[in-house]
C-alpha positions in Angstrom: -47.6 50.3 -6.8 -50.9 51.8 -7.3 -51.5 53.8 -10.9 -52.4 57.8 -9.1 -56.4 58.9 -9.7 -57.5 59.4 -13.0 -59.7 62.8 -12.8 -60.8 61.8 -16.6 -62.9 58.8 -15.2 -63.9 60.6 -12.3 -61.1 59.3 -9.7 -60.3 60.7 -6.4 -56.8 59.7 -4.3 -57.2 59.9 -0.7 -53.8 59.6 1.4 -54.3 56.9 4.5 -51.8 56.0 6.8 -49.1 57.1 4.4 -50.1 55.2 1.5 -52.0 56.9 -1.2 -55.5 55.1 -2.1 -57.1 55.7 -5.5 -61.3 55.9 -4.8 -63.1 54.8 -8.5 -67.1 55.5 -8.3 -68.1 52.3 -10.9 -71.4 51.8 -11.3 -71.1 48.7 -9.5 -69.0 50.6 -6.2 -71.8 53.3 -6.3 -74.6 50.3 -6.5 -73.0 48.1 -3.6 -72.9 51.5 -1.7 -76.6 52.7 -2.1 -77.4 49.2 -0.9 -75.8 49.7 2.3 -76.2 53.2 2.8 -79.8 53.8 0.8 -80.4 56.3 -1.8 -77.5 58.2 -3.6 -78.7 61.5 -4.0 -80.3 61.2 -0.2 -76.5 61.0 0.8 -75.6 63.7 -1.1 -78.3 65.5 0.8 -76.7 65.0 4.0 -73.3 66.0 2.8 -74.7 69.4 1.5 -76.3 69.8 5.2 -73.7 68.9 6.9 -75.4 65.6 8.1 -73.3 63.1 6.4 -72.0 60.8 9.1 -68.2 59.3 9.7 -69.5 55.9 8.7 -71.4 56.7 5.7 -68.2 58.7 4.4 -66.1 55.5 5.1 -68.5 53.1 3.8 -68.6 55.2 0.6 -64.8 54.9 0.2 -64.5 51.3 1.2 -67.0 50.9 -1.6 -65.0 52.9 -4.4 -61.8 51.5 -2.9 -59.5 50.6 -6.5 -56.9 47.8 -5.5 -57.1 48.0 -1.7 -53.4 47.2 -0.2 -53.6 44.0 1.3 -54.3 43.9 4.8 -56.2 47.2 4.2 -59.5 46.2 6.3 -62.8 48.9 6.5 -62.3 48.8 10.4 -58.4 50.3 9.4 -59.3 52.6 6.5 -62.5 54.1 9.1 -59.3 54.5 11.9 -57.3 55.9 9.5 -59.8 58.4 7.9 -60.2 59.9 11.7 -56.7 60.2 12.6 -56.2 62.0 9.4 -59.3 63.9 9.8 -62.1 65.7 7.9 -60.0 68.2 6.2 -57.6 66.1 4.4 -60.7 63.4 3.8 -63.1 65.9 2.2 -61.6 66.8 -1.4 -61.7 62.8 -2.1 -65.6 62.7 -0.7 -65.9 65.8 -2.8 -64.6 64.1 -6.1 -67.0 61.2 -5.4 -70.3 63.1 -4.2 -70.0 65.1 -7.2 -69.3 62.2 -9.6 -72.7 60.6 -8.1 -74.5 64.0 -9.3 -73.1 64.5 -12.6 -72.1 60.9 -14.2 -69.4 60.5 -16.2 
């Protein structure tokens, strides 16, 4: 069983296909995520426009992904983020976008 988010160190839980997933921006997740998806604060950008695409959002959780579940692949967490949809995705991108702006 997975320990729940810990707001303190800048955690976000995000609930996919009925299991709850703790998201933990390390410096190392937020590094392996700007090298795929290029500058941090350019993403943040797009999120404040509204131009932040499906697959950055997922590629930033799969990133900050604590302990997946095993058997827990990016192709299933993307699926799973979709069916579950925006709304119930955005507080966990909100936790993490705002953790790349202010540090910990």
């Amino acid at each position: 069983m997975t320990a729940p988010a810990n707001p303190a160190r800048g955690e976000a839980a995000i609930r996919v296909a009925g299991e709850m997933l703790v998201l933990r921006p390390s410096f190392a997740a937020l590094v392996a995520a700007e090298q795929e998806l290029g500058p941090l604060f350019a993403l943040v950008e797009r999120a404040a426009s509204g131009g932040l695409a499906l697959g950055e959002m997922v590629a930033l959780f799969w990133h900050c992904l604590d302990a997946p579940p095993e058997g827990l692949t990016r192709d299933r967490l993307g699926e799973a983020v979709a069916a579950g949809g925006l709304a119930a995705a955005t507080p966990a991108l909100r936790v993490l976008l705002g953790q790349i702006l202010a540090g910990r």
